[in-house]
VMD Tcl script that draws the C-alpha trace (Angstrom):
set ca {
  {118.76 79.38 165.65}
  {116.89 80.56 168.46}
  {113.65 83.81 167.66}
  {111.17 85.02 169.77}
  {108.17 84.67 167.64}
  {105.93 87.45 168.08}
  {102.71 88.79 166.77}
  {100.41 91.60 166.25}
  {97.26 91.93 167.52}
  {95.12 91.39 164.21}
  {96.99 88.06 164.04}
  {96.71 86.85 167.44}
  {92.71 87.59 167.04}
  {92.65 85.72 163.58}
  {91.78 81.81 165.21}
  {92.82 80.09 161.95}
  {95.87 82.18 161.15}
  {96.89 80.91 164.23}
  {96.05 77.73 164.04}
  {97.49 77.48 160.38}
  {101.34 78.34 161.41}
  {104.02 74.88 161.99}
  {103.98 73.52 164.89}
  {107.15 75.29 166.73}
  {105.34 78.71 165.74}
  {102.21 77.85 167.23}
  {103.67 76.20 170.15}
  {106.02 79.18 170.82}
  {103.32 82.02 170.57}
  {99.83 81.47 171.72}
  {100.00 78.21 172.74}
  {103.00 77.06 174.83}
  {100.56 76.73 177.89}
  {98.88 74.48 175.86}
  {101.93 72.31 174.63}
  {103.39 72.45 178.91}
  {99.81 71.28 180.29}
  {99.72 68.44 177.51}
  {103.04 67.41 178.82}
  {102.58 67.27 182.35}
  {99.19 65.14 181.69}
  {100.94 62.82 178.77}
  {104.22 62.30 181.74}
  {102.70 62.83 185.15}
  {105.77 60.67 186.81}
  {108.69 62.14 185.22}
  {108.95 64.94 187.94}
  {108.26 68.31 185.45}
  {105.87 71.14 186.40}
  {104.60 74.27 184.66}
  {107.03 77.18 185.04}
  {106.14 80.64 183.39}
  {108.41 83.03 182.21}
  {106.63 86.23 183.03}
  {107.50 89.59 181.62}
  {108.82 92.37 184.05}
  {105.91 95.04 183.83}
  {105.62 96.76 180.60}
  {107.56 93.88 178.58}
  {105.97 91.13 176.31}
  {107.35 88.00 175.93}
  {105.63 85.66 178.02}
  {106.13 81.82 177.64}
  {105.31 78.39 179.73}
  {107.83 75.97 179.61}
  {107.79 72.03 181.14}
  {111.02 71.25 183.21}
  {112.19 69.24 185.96}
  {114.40 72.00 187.13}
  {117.33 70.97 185.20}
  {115.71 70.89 181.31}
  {112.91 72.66 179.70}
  {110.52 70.67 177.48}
  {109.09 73.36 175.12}
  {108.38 74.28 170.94}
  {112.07 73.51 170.61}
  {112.31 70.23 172.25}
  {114.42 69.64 175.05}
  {117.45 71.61 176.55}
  {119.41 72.70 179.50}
  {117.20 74.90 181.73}
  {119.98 77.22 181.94}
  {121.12 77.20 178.01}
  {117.21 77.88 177.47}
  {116.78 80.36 180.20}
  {119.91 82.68 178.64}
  {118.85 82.19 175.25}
  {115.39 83.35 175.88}
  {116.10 86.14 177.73}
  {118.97 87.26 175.51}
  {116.23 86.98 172.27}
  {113.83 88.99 174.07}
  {116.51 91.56 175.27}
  {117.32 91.91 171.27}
  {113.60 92.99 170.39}
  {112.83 94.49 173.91}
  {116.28 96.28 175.24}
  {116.13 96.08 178.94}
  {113.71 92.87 179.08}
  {113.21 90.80 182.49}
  {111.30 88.19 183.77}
  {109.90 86.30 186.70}
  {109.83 82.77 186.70}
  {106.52 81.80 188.36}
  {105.70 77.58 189.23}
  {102.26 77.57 187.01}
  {99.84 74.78 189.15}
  {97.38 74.14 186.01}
  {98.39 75.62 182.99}
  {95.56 74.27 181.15}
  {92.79 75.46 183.43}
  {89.91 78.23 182.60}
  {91.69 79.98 186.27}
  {95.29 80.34 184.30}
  {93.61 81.70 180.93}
  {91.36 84.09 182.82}
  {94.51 84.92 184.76}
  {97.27 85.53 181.66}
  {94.53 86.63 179.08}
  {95.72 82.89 177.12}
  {93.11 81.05 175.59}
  {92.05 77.89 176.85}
  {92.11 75.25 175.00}
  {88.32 74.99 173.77}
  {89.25 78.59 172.70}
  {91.27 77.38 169.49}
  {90.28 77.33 166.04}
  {90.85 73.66 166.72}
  {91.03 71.27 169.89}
  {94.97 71.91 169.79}
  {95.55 68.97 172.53}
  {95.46 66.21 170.15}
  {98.20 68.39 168.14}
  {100.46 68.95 170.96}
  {100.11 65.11 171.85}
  {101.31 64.45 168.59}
  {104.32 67.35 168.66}
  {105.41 65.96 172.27}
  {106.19 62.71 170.71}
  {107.96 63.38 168.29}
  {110.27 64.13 171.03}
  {112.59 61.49 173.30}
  {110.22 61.65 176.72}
  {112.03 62.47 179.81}
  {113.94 60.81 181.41}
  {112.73 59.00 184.68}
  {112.02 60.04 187.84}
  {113.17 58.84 190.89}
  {113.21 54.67 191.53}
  {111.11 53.22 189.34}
}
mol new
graphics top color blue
foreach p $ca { graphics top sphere $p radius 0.5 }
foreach p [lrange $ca 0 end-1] q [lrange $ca 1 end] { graphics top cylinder $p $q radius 0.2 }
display resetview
């Protein structure tokens, strides 16, 4: 089943409630930059980038997603970028009626320049160094496929 995990502001504020939640709830809300920058560095070859779903003004429901143009590499694993791209938007639509987004090509999603930018925390921000954790989330996953001759 496909949610939109979303929280209030005393939660997002609370560093070890946050940290506490499972992995796809923590990955999904407050820290999918972190789990698409650990990507990116754990499989520099396999042809991803950062790409942000950003709310149309107004809207929540951000997220940063890994994908190669064709699949997405995010809290739910791997799937069609256009299966995840529906689904998302359709899940935010259902909290948020008239929701829309931008897609915007993030350069460094783990950078102090893209917290400062999105108001996300960066990394040393967490109630714990959350890189080793999203390391250890990412594989659990297949990794991607290759890219190009190899």
């Amino acid at each position: 089943m496909f949610r939109i995990i979303s929280r209030t502001p005393e939660q997002k504020a609370d560093l070890e409630w946050t940290w506490e939640r499972c992995d796809e709830d923590f990955f999904a809300a407050g820290a999918c930059h972190i789990l698409a920058g650990t990507f990116l560095e754990m499989h520099p070859a396999a042809g991803h980038h950062a790409l942000m779903l950003q709310p149309a003004e107004g809207f929540r429901g951000g997220h940063v997603v890994a994908t190669d143009g064709t699949t997405v590499f995010d809290c739910r694993g791997w799937s069609p970028l256009a299966v995840f791209l529906h689904r998302y938007t359709e899940g935010c639509r259902a909290i948020y009626p008239g929701w829309n987004c931008t897609l915007v090509k993030v350069a460094a999603p783990l950078s102090w320049a893209f917290a400062r930018e999105t108001n996300c925390r960066h990394a040393s921000q967490f109630f714990r160094d959350p890189i080793p954790r999203a390391q250890a989330f990412i594989r659990g996953f297949p990794p991607p496929a290759p890219s190009g001759p190899e």
